[in-house]
KOLNUKOL-646928 format. One line per 8 residues: number of its first residue (from 1); their letters; for each residue x, y, z of C-alpha. Coordinates in Angstrom, 2 decimals. Layout:
BEGIN
NUM> A> X/Y/Z  ...
//
This chain:
BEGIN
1> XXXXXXXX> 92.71/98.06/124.83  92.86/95.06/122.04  89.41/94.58/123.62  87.53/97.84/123.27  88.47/98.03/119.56  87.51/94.77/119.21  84.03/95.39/120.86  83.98/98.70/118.30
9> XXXXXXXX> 84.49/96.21/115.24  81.34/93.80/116.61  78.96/96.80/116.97  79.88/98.22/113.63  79.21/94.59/112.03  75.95/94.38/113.82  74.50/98.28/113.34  76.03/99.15/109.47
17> XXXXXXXX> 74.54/102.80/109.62  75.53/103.35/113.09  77.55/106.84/113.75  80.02/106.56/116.04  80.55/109.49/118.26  82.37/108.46/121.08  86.13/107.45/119.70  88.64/109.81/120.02
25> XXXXXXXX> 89.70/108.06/124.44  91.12/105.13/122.18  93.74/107.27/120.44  94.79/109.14/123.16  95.14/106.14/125.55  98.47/105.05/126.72  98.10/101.46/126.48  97.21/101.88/122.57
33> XXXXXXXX> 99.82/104.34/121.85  102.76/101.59/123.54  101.19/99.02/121.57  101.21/101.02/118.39  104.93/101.87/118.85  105.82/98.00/119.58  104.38/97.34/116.35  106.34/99.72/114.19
41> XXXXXXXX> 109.41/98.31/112.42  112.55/100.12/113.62  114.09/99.80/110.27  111.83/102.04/108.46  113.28/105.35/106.89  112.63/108.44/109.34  110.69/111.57/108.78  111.95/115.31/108.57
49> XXXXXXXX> 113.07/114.81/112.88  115.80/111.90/111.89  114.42/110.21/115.25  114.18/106.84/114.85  112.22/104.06/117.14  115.10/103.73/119.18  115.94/107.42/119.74  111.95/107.80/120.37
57> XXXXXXXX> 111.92/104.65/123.05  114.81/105.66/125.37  112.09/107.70/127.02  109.33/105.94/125.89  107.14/106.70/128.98  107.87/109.91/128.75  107.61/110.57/125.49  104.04/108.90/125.14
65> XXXXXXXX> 102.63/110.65/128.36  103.86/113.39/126.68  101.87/112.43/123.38  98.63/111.25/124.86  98.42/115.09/127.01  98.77/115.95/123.88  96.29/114.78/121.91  93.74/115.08/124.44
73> XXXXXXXX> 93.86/118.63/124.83  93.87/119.02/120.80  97.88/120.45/120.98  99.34/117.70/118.54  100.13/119.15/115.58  101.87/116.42/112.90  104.89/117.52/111.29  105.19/117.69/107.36
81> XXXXXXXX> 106.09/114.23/105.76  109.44/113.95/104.19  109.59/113.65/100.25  111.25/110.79/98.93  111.51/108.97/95.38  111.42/105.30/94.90  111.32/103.79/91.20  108.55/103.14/89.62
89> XXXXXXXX> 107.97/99.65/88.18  107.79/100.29/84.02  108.36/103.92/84.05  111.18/106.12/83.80  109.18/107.91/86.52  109.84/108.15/90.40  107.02/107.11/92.58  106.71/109.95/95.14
97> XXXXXXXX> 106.35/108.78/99.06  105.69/111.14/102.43  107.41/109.48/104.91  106.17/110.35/108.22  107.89/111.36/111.57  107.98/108.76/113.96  105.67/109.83/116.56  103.11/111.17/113.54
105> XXXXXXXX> 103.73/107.16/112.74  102.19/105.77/116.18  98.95/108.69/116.15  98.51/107.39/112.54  98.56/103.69/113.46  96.67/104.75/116.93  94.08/105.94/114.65  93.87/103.72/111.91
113> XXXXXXXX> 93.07/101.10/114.80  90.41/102.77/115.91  88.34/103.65/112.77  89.23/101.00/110.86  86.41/98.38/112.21  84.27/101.05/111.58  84.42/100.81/107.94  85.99/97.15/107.17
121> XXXXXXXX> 82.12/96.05/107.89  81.00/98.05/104.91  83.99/97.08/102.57  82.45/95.05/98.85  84.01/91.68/98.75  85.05/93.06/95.51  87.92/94.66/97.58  90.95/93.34/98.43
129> XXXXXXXX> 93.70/95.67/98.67  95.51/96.76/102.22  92.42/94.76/104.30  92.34/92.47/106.80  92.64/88.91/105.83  93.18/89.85/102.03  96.17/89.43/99.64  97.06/89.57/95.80
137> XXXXXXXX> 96.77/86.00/95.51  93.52/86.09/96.93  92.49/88.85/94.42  93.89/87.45/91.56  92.33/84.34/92.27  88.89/85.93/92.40  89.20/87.51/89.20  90.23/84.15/87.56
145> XXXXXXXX> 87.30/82.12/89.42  84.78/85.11/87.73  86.16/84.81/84.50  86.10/81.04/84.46  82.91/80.16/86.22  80.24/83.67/85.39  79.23/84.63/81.97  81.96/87.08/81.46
153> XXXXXXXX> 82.88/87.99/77.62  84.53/91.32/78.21  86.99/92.81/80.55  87.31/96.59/81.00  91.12/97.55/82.12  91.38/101.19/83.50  93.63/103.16/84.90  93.51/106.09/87.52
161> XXXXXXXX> 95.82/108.61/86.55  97.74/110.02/90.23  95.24/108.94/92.39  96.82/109.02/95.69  97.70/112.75/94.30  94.26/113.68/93.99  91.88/112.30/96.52  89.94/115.19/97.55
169> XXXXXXXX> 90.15/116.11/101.22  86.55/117.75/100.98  85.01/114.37/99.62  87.08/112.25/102.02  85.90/114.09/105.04  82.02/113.34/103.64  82.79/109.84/103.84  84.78/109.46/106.93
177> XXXXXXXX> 81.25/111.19/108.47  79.18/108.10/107.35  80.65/106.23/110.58  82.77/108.43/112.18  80.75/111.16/114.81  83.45/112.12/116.73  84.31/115.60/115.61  87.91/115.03/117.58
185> XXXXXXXX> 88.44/112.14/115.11  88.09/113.98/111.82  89.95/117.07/113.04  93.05/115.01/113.46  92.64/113.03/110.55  92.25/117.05/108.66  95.65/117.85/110.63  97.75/114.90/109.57
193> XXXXXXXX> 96.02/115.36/105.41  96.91/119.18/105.65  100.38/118.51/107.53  102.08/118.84/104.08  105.06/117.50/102.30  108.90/118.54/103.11  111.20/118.83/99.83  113.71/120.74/99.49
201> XXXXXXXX> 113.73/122.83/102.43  110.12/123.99/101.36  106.71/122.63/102.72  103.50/122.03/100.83  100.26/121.61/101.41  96.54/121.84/99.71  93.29/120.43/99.80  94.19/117.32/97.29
209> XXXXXXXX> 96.21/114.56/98.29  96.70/111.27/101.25  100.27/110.79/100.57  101.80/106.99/99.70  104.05/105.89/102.90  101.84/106.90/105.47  99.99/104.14/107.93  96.73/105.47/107.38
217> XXXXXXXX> 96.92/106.34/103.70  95.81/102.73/102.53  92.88/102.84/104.88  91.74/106.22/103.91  92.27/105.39/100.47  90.00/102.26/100.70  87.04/104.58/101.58  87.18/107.03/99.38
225> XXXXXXXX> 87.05/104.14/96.26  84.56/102.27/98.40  82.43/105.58/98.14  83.15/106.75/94.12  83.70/103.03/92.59  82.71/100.06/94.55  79.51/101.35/95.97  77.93/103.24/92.38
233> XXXXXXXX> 79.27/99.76/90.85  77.57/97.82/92.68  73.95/100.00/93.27  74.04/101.61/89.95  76.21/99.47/87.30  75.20/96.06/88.28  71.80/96.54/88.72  71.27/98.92/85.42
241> XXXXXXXX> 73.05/95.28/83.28  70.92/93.43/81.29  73.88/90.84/81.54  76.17/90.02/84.58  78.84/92.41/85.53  81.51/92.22/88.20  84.38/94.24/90.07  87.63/93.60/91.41
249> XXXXXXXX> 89.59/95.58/92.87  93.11/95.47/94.84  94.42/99.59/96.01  93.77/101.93/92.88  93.79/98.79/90.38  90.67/97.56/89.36  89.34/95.54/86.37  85.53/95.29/85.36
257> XXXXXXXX> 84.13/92.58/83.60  80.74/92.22/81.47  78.49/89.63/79.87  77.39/91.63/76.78  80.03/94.06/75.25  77.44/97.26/74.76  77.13/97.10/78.67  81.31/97.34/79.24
265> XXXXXXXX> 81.43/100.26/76.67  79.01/102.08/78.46  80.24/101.73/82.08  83.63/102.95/80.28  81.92/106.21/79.12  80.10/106.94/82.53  83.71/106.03/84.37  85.49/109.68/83.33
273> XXXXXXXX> 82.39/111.70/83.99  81.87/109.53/87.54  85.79/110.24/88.44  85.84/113.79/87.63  82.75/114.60/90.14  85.02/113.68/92.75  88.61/115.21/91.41  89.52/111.91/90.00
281> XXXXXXXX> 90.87/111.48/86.58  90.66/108.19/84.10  93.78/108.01/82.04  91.84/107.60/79.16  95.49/105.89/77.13  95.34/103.01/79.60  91.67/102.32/79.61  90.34/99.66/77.30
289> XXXXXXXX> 87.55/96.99/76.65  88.62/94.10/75.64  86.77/90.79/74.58  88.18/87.51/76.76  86.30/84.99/78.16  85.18/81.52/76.95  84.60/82.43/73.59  87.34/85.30/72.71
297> XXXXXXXX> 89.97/82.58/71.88  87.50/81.01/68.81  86.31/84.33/67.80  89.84/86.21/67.55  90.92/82.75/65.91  87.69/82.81/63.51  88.86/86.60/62.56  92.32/85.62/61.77
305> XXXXXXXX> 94.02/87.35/64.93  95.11/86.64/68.23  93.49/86.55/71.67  93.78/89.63/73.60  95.29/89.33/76.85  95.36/91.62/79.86  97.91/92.27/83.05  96.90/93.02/86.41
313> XXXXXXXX> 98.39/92.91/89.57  102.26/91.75/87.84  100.02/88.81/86.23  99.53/88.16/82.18  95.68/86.82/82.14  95.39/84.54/79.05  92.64/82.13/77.36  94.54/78.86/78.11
321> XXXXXXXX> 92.86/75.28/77.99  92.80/72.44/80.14  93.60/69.03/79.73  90.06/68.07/77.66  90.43/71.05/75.44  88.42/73.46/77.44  88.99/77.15/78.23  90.68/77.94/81.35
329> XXXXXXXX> 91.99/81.19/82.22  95.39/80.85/83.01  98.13/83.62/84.52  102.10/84.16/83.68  104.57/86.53/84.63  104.13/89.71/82.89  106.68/90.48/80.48  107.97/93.66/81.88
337> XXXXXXXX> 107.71/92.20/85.45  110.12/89.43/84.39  112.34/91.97/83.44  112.18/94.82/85.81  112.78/91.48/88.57  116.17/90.30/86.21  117.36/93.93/86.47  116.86/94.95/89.75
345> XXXXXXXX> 118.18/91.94/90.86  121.60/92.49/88.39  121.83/95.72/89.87  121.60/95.18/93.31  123.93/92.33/92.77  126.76/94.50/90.36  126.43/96.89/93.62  127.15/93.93/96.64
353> XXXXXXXX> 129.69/92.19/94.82  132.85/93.38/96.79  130.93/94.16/99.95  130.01/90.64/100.83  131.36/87.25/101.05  130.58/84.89/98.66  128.91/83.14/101.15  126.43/85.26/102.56
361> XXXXXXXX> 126.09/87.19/98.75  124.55/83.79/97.64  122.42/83.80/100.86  120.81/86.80/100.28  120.73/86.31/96.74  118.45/82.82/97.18  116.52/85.07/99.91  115.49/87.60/96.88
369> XXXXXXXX> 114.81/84.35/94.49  112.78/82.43/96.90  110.86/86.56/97.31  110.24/86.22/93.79  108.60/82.62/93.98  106.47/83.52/96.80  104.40/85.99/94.86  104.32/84.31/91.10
377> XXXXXXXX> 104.69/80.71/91.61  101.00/80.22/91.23  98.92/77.23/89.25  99.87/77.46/85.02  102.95/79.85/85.89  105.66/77.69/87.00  107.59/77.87/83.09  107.90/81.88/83.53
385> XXXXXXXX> 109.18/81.01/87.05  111.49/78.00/85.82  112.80/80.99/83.04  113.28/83.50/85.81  115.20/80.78/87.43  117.60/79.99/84.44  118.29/83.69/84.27  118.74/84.21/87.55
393> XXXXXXXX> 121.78/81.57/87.89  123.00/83.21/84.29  123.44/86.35/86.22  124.51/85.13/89.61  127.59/83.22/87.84  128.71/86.17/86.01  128.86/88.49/88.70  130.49/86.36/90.53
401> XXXXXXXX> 133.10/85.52/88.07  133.55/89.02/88.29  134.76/89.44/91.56  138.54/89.50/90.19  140.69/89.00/87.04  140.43/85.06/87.67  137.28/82.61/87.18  135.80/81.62/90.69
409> XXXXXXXX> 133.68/79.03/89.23  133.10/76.90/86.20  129.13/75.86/85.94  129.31/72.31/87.47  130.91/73.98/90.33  128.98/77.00/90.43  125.78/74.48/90.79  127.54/71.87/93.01
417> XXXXXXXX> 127.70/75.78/95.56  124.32/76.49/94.81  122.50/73.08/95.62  124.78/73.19/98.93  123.46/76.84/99.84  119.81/75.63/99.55  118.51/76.88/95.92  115.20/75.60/95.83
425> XXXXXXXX> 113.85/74.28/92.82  110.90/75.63/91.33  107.51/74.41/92.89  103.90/75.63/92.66  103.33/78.10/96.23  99.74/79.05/95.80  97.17/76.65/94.09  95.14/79.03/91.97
433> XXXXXXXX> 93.47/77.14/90.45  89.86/79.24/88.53  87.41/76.07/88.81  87.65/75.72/92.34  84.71/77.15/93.58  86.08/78.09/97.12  89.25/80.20/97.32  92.91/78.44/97.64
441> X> 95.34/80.38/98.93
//
């Protein structure tokens, strides 16, 4: 099965405007559907059924014969997605999730297998989020390398205001049609959109909408922006600049940047009126053009203020310099991350304190700490990550100090435990570094 998908993937590369009408045999085959359900974690939170991968697999066979007759005579019908709230990094706000039911979870990954070659051939490089190959590191790396090495003077930041909320199921089906033929294809994809969303007893549904937590939600949400953003960027934007212009994007974030300021302030104007043709909506409060590049540190000096700095993707982007004087764009922690990342950790810590030993606490507390340095303990960063460190001890020894009325450790003991448990010291983890002109990561 691995290689008729694969076979799908090398046509698609080779014919770009090819239509694809023959599809729909590779979701409805066995083989796939047992590898899809293999491939699912069997810890993840269950939809509106309860079943979990376990309670699906003690029949497997049966169940997925059941499935695949199913699907191939059109009689699947996915159950509404389960409402759930997670928190929301910097917001008093939940983030809303539709978790699915397990056996909507192996058609969704079934399918997202099978169109996904389809379109990962006519992905911009600009994009990196939820593809293939491509990571936050790698994106934030880009970015830096632009800034650094292009003529860039201005940076547009902008924000899209509940856009997994309000991709429009009209639209999406347009652009699904660009590659996908099979009319068996975009029916299911229509069922599993229009399922709707399980709270409170009640079920919802509309034409707006690809709900966060499901498999193919990433995917789907990659085309639409490929189609409204990346693609009028790149045809319309670029080519209309005088200057240079560039976009990167990772999911719903994105950051533009420009050579001559007039040319940033414009694509900022046309962005709302772009958005709103296809039920998208700028939040205009979040949206800003900003001057930073090589010359934004002496000209905000030269003016008497400071340099303006900019956060994407948890990362602080500020004019730095390098050893001979000369601008570098650097990255640090953002402020806010640094904090939400002390809190949740003193949380989650206040909440295990009498449920673990002290042994395996401090296990799984170094597990979350070395987490922390995997994604930020990039090139220019490591005295955010040496702060998060200090802090991180601070709170470790008070909780644990707290597990009764007497002291369990005084600090030369509490780091005589620590080195013995395997704290790792603070090391650079991915060598970003923005004059390197092939990626590092």
């Amino acid at each position: 099965m691995g290689t008729n998908l694969t076979r799908i993937g090398e046509r698609a590369r080779k014919e770009p405007k090819l239509v694809f009408t023959s599809l729909y045999h590779h979701v409805t085959d066995i083989d796939n559907l047992r590898e899809c359900y293999l491939a699912l974690d069997k810890d993840k939170a269950s939809g509106i059924d309860r079943v979990s991968k376990a309670g699906y697999g003690r029949n497997l066979e049966t169940n997925l014969a059941d499935l695949s007759e199913r699907l191939k005579r059109m009689g699947y019908k996915p159950k509404p997605k389960r409402r759930t709230y997670i928190e929301k990094p910097g917001s008093s706000k939940k983030r809303p999730l539709g978790i699915s039911a397990f056996e909507d979870k192996i058609v969704e990954l079934a399918v997202k297998r099978t169109i996904e070659p389809l379109f990962e051939t006519l992905f911009e490089d600009c994009s990196y989020g939820y593809r293939p190959g491509s990571s936050q590191h790698q994106c934030v790396d880009a970015l830096g390398r632009t800034i650094q090495q292009q003529h860039v003077n201005h940076v547009v930041e902008a924000d899209i205001r509940g856009y997994f909320d309000h991709v429009s199921h009209y639209w999406l089906e347009k652009f699904l049609r660009q590659r996908i033929g099979d009319e068996r294809i975009i029916r299911l994809i229509t069922r599993m959109l229009k399922a709707g969303i399980m709270e409170d007893g009640l079920v919802t549904a509309g034409e707006f909408g690809t709900p966060q937590g499901s498999i193919l939600s990433p995917l789907l949400s990659n085309v639409y922006l490929h189609y409204v953003l990346d693609l009028w960027f790149q045809r319309r934007i670029r080519k209309s600049c005088r200057g240079e212009a560039y976009l990167v994007r990772f999911a719903d974030d994105f950051l533009a940047c420009f050579q001559y300021q007039e040319e940033a302030e414009d694509f900022t104007g046309k962005l709302a009126e772009r958005f709103k043709g296809f039920n998208l909506q700028l939040a205009e409060e979040k949206t800003q053009c900003i001057p930073f590049g090589r010359f934004a540190r002496e000209n905000a000096y030269r003016k008497h203020t400071k340099p303006k700095e900019f956060d994407f993707l948890g990362f602080t982007f500020y004019s730095g310099k390098n050893r001979y004087g000369g601008f570098k764009v650097k990255r640090k922690t953002a402020r806010k991350k640094l904090q939400q990342a002390l809190a949740k950790f003193s949380n989650w810590l206040r909440r295990r304190r009498g449920l673990l030993p002290t042994g395996e606490l401090v296990k799984r507390a170094i597990a979350r700490f070395n987490g922390h340095l995997n994604y930020y303990a990039i090139t220019d960063n490591l005295k955010k990550c040496n702060l998060y460190r200090h802090l991180f001890r601070r709170i470790l020894f008070k909780w644990l100090n707290r597990r009764s009325q007497r002291k369990s450790y005084n600090w030369k003991g509490f780091e005589e435990m620590l080195r013995r448990a395997g704290m790792p010291q603070v090391k650079t983890r991915h060598g970003l570094n923005p004059f390197n002109l092939i990626p590092n990561v």
